[in-house]
C-alpha positions as CSV (number, residue, x, y, z in Angstrom):
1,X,82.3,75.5,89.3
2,X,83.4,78.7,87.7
3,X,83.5,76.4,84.5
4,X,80.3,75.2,84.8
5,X,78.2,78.5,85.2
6,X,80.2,79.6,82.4
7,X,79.7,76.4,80.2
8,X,75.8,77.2,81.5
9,X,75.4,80.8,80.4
10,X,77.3,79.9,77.0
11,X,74.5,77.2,76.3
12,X,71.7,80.1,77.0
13,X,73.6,82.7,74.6
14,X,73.9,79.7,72.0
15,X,69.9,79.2,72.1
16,X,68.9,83.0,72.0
17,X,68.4,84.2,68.5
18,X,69.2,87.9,69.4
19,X,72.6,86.8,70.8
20,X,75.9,86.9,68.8
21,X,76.5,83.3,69.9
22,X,73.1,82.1,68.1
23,X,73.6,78.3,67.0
24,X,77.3,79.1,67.2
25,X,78.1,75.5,69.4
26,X,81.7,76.2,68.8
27,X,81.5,78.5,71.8
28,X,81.7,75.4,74.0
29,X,85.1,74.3,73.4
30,X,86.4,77.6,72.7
31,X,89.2,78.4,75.5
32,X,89.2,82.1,75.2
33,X,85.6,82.2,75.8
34,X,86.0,80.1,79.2
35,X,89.1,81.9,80.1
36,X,87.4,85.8,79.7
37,X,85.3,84.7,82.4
38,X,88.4,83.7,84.5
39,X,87.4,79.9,83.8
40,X,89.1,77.4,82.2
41,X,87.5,74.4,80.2
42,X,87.5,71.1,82.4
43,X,88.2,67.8,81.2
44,X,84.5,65.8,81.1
45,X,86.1,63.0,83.7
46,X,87.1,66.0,86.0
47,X,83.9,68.0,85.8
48,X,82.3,68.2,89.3
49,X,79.0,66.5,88.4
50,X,81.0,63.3,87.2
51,X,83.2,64.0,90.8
52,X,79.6,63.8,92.7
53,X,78.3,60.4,90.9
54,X,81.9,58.9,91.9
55,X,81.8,60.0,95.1
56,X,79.5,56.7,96.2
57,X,82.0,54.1,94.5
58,X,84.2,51.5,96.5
59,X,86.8,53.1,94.4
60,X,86.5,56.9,94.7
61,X,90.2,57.2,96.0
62,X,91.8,55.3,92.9
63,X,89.2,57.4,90.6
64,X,90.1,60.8,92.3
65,X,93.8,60.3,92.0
66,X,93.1,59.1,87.9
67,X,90.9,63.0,87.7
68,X,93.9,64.3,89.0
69,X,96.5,63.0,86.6
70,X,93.5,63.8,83.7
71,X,93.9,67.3,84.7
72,X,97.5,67.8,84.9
73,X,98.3,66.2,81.8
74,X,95.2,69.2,80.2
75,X,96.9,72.2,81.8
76,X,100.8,72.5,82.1
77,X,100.4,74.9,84.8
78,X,99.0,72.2,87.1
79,X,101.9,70.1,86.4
80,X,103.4,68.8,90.0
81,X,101.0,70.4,91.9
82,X,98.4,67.4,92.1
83,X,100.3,64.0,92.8
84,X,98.2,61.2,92.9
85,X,97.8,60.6,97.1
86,X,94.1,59.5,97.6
87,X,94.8,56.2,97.0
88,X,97.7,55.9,99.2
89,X,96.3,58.2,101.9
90,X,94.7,56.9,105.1
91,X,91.8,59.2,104.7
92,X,88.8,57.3,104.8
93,X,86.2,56.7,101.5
94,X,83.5,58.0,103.5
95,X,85.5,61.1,105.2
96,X,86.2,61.8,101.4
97,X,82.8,61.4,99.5
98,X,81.6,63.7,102.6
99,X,83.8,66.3,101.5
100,X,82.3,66.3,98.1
101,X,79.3,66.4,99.5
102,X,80.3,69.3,101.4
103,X,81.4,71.0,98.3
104,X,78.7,70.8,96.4
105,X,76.2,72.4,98.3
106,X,74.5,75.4,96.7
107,X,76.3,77.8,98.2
108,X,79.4,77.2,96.0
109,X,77.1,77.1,93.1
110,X,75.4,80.3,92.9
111,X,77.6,82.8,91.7
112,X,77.6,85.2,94.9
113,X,77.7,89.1,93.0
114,X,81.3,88.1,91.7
115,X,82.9,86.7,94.5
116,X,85.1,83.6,94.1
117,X,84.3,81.3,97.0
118,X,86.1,78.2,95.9
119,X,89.4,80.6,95.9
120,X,88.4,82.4,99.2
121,X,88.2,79.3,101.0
122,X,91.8,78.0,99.3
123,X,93.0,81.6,100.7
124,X,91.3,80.5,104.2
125,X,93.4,77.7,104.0
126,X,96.5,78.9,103.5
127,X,96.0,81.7,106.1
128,X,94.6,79.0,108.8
129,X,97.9,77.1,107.4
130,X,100.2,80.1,107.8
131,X,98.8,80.8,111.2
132,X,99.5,77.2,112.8
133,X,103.2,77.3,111.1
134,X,103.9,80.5,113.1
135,X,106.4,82.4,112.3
136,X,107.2,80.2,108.7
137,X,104.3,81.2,108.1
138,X,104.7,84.6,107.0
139,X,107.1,83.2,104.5
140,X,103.7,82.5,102.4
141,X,101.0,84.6,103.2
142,X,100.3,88.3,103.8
143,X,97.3,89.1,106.2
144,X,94.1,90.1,103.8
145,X,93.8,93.3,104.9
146,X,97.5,94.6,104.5
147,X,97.1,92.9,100.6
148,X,93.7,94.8,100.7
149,X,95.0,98.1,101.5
150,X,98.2,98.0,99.4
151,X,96.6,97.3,96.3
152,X,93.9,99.8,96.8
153,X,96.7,102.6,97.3
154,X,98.5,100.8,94.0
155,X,94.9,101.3,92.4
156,X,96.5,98.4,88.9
157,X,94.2,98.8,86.4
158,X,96.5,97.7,83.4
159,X,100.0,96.5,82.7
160,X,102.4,94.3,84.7
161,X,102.2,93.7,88.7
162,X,105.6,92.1,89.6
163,X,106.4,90.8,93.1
164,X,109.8,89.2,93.5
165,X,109.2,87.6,96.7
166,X,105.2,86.1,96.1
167,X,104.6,83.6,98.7
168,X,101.2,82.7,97.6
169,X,100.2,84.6,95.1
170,X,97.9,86.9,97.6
171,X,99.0,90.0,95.7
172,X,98.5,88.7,92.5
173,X,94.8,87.5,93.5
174,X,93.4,90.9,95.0
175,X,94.9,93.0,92.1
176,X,92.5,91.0,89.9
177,X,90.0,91.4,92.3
178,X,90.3,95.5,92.3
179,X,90.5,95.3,88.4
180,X,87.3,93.6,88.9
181,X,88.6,90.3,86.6
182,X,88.8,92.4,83.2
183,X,91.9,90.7,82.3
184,X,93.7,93.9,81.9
185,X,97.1,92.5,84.4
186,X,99.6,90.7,83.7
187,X,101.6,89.0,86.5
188,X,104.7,88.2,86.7
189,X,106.9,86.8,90.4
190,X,109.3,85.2,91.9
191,X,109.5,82.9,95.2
192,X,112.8,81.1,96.4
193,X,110.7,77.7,97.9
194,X,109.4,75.2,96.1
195,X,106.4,74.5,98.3
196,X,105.7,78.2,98.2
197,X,105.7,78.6,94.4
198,X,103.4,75.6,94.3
199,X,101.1,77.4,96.6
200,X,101.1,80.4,94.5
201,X,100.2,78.5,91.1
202,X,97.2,76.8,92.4
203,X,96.3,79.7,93.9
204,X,96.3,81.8,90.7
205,X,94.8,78.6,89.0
206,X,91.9,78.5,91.1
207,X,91.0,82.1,90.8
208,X,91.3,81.8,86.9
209,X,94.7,83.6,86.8
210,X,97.9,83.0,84.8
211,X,101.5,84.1,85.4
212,X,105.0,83.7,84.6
213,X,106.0,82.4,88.0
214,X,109.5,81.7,88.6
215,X,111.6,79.8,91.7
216,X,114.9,81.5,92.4
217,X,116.6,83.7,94.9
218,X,115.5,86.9,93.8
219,X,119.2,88.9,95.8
220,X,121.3,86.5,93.7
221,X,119.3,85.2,91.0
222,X,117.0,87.5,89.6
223,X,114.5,85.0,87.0
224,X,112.8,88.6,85.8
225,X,116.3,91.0,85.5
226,X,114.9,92.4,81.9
227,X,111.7,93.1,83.8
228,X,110.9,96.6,84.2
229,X,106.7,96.4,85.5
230,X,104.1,98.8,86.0
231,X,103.5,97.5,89.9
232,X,105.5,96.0,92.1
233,X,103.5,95.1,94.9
234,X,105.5,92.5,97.7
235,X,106.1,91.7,101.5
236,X,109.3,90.2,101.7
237,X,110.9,88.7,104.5
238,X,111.4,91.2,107.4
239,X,115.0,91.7,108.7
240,X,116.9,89.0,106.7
241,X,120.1,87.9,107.8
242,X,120.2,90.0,111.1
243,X,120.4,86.8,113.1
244,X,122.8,84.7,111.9
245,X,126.8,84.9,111.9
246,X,127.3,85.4,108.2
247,X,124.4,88.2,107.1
248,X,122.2,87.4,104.3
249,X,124.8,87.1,101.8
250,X,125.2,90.6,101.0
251,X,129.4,89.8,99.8
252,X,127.8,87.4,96.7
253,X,126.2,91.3,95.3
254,X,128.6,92.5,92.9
255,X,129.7,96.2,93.5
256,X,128.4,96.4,89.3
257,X,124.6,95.2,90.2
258,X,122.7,97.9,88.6
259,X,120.7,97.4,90.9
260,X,122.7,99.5,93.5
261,X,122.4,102.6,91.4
262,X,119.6,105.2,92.7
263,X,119.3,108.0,90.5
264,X,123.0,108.2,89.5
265,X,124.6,107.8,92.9
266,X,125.9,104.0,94.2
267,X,124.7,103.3,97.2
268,X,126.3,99.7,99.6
269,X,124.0,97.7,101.5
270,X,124.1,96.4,105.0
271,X,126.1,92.7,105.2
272,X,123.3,91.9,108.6
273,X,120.1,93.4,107.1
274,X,118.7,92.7,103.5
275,X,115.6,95.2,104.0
276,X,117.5,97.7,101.6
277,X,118.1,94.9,99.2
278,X,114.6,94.4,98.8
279,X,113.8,98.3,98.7
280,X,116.6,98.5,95.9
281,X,115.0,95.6,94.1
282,X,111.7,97.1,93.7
283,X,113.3,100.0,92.2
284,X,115.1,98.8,90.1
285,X,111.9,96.9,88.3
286,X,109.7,99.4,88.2
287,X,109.3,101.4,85.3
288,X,109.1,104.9,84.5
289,X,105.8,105.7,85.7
290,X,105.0,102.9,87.8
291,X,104.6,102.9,91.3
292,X,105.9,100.4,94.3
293,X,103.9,99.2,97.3
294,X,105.4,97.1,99.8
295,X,105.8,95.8,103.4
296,X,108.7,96.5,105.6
297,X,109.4,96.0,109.3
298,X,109.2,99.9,111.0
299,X,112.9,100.0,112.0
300,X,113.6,100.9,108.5
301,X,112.3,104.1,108.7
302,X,115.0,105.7,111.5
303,X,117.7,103.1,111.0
304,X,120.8,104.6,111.8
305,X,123.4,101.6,110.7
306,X,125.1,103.3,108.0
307,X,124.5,101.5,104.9
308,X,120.8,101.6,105.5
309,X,120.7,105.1,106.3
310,X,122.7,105.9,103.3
311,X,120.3,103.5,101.1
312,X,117.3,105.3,102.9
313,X,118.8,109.2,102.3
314,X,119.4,108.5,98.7
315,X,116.0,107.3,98.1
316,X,114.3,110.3,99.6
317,X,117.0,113.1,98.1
318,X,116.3,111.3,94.3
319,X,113.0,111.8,94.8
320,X,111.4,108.3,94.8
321,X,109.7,107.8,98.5
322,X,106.1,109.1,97.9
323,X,104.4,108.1,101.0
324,X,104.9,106.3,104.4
325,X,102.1,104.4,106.4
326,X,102.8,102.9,109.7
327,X,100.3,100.3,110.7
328,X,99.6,98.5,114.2
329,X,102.0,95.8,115.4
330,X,99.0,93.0,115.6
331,X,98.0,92.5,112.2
332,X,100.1,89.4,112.0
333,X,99.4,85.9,113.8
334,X,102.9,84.7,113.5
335,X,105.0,88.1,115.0
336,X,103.8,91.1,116.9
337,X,106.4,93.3,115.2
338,X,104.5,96.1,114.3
339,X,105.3,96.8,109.8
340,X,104.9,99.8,107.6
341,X,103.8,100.1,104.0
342,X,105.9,101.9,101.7
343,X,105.1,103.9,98.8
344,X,108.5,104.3,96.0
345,X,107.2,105.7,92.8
346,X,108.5,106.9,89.4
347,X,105.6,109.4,88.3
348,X,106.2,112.0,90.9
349,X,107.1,114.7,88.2
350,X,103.5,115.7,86.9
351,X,102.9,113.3,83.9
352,X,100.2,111.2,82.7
353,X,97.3,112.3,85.2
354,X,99.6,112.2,88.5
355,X,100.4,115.1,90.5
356,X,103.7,116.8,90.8
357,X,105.1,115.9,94.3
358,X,109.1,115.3,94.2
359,X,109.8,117.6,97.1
360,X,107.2,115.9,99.3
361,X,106.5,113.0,101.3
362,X,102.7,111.8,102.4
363,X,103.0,110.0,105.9
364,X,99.8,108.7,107.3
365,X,100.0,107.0,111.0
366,X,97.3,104.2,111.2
367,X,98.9,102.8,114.5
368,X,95.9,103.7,115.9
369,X,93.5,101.7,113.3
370,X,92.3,98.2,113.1
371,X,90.0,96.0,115.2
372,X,90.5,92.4,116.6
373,X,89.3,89.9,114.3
374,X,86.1,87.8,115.3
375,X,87.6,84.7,117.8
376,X,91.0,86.4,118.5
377,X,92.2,88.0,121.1
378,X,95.4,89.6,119.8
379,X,95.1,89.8,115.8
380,X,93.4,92.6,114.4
381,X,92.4,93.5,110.7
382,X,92.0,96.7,109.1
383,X,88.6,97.3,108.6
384,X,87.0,98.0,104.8
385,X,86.7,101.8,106.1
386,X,89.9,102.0,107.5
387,X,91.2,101.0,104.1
388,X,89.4,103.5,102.0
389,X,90.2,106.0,104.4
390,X,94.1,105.5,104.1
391,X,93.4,104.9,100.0
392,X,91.6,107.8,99.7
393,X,94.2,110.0,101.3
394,X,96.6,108.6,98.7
395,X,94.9,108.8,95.8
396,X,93.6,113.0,96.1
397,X,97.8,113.1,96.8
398,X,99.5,111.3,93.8
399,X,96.6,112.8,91.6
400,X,94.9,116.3,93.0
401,X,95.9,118.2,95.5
402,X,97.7,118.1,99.0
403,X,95.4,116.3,101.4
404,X,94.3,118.5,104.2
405,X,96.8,117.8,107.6
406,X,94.8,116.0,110.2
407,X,96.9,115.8,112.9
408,X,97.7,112.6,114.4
409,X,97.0,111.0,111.0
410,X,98.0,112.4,107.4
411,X,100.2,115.0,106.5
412,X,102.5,115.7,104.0
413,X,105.8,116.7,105.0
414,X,108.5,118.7,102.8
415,X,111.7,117.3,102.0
416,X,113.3,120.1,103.5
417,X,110.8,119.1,106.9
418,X,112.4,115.2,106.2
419,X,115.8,116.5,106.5
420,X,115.2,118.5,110.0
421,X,114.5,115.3,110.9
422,X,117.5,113.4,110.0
423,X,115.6,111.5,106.9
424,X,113.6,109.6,109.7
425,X,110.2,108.7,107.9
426,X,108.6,107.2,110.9
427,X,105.0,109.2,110.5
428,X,105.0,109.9,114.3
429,X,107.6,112.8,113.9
430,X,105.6,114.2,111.1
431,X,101.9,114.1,111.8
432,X,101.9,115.5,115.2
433,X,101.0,112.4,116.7
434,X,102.4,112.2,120.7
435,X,105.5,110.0,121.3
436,X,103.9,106.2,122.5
437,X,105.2,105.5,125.9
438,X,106.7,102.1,125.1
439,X,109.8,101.7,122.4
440,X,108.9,101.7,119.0
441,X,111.8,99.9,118.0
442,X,110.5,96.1,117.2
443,X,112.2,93.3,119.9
444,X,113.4,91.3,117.0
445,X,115.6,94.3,115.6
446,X,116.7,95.5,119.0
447,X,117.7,92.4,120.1
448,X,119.6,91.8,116.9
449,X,121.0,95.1,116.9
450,X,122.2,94.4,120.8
451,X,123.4,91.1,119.9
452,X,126.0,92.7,117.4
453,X,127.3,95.3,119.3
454,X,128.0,93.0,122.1
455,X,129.8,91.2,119.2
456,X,131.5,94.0,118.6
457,X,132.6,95.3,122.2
458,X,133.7,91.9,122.7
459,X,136.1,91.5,119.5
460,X,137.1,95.1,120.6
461,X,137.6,93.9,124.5
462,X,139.9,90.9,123.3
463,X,142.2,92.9,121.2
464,X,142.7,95.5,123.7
465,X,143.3,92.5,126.0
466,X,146.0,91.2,124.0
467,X,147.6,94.8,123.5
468,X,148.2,95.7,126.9
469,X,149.5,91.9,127.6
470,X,152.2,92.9,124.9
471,X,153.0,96.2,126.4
472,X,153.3,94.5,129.7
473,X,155.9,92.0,128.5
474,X,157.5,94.8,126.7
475,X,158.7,96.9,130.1
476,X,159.1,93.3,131.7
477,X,155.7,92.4,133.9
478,X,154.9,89.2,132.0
479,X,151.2,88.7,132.3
């Protein structure tokens, strides 16, 4: 429909004499000018008012699957992501031509001040999808708000917003949507499903986006390794490989990965947790000057397992951890473990309109913010003023001034304060904030942390077993 308002307006410009596009019929065909708009050009058997006169025909199913196949064979990046499954479907003709229906009310018409409704419903989808999946479903899709508040801190306005782990494309969708569709991003990700990546192309496709999208492990094969971008913006998956016997994999990283040098110094990473190989892969693709935003599960700000500790000290003495926000556990539908946004950035040293901050660390604790979402009773969403307050804090940091200390919510801490405090960033120990009464630690980690110690006491247990069964036999008391 975003075609056919611009296919609309085009016609008005083309009859106006005072307009550059006077007479100029050309216009209509002419990609770029569809694509400026965040439109493409639609096939004439695929545009929706030829969709509504099939809907009433005996053989909408067998037409719809034929508009399909029309548009994949127009647009390579639709390619695989629209088989032809009316015709085979048990959906009825009628349940179908009522769906048209449905979509072609006037609400999805009118254009709304800007905002996509086509794409917010495909985003409903996907979140209502995510939702029912549980726990899978945070594989995909990032709750709107966390996206929201993440890019606002990021504030893209040109260049390159990479995200290695995409799921959906939800990222890729509100940067546009800060930049306010100028066309100014470029986007370029990763995603290790298949399902997942097609997810993420319509996505972008719907919402007029392109992007070199790429299906790979991003730990052991890394589609974008040249990549150096101006964002990297990402939630990837909390706490991978803490549960099973054999880690995440961490033995397949070669000890020569540039991507395990911060600053100079090698850091190893954790053979149970691959949270620090993430935080070492945004690094390592940002550029100087660029900034990283991301999601990560709260027990990586106090780990205390050596390799992540070591990974975690390294990136605070080098200088790259800008700021810390710890959000409420309940802003997820599939897992109450409560996350925090990290901040990694490589314009801390007073260039190019940013402030000079390397010996400091902003840490804001939002625990305290969000509101239940209408309908549920245990997931909440950060509200719009929530997010510009957090933003806002941000923003007067990385380009002003220190931000005034409120306590129990922002303050920026020294490194010197960071070290007293044994490189913990949870914002609690820095803003003042009174100690919860419950554990902070998420169940998830404790209990995976518990489960391999007791691994560990056991294995211990056994050979200590065996050696004083030797001894035993040794002075002659066979056991």
């Amino acid at each position: 429909m975003r075609y056919e308002r611009r296919r609309a307006e085009l016609q008005r410009l083309i009859s106006e004499p005072e307009s550059e596009y006077f007479h100029d019929k050309r216009a209509l065909d002419d990609l770029d000018e569809y694509r400026a708009a965040g439109a493409f050009i639609v096939p004439e058997a695929a545009r929706w008012e030829n969709v509504v006169k099939i809907a009433q025909r005996d053989d909408l199913k067998i037409r719809l699957d034929s508009v399909l196949e029309t548009l994949e064979k127009k647009y390579k990046q639709l390619r695989g992501l629209l088989p032809p499954v009316y015709a085979g479907s048990n959906m009825s003709r009628d349940n179908l031509a009522a769906l048209i229906n449905l979509f072609s009310r006037d609400v999805f018409a009118h254009d709304h001040g800007g905002e996509d409704v086509l794409g917010r419903v495909y985003e409903y989808f996907i979140g209502e999808f995510a939702s029912s999946e549980g726990k899978r479903g945070g594989e995909y899709f990032t709750p709107r708000s966390i996206v929201k508040t993440l890019v606002a801190m990021l504030e893209p306005k040109r260049g390159v917003v990479f995200d290695p782990c995409c799921g959906s494309g939800g990222m890729f969708v509100q940067s546009d949507a800060f930049t306010h569709h100028d066309g100014e991003l470029a986007f370029r990700g990763q995603e290790s499903k298949e399902f997942t990546l097609r997810l993420c192309r319509m996505n972008l496709f719907i919402h007029g986006l392109d992007g070199d999208i790429q299906q790979g492990n991003s730990y052991f094969d890394d589609k974008h390794s040249k990549l150096r971008a101006d964002y990297v913006i990402a939630n990837p998956p909390f706490n991978d490989g803490s549960k099973g016997e054999n880690g995440w994999g961490s033995d397949k990283i070669s000890m020569d990965d540039p991507r395990l040098i911060v600053g100079g110094t090698r850091v190893s990473l954790s053979p149970r947790n691959a949270n620090t190989m993430w935080i070492l892969h945004f690094l390592h693709h940002l550029k100087d000057g660029g900034t990283a935003g991301f999601v990560m599960s709260t027990g990586e700000l106090a780990s205390s397992e050596s390799a992540r500790f070591d990974v975690r000290k390294t990136m605070i003495e080098q200088g790259y951890v800008d700021a810390i926000v710890q959000l409420t556990g309940q802003l997820f539908a599939n897992t109450q473990i409560p996350c925090a946004l990290w901040l990694l950035s490589k314009n801390r040293d007073g260039r190019s309109g940013f402030r000079e901050r390397k010996s400091e660390i902003l840490f804001i604790d939002a625990r305290k913010l969000g509101v239940l979402i209408p309908g549920s009773r245990k997931q909440k969403q950060l509200s719009q003023t929530e997010i510009d307050r957090i933003a806002l804090v941000y923003s007067e940091y990385k380009h002003e001034r220190r931000p005034e200390y409120v306590p129990g919510f922002a303050k920026v801490a020294t490194l010197d304060e960071v070290r007293v405090h044994g490189y913990v960033l949870t914002p609690g120990r820095h803003v003042g904030a009174a100690e919860l009464d419950y554990d902070d630690e998420p169940f998830e980690e404790k209990m995976a942390r518990l489960a391999n110690t007791f691994r560990e006491q056991r294995a211990e247990a056994a050979k200590l077993e065996r050696e004083i069964v030797a001894n035993m036999n040794e002075i002659g008391y066979a056991c």
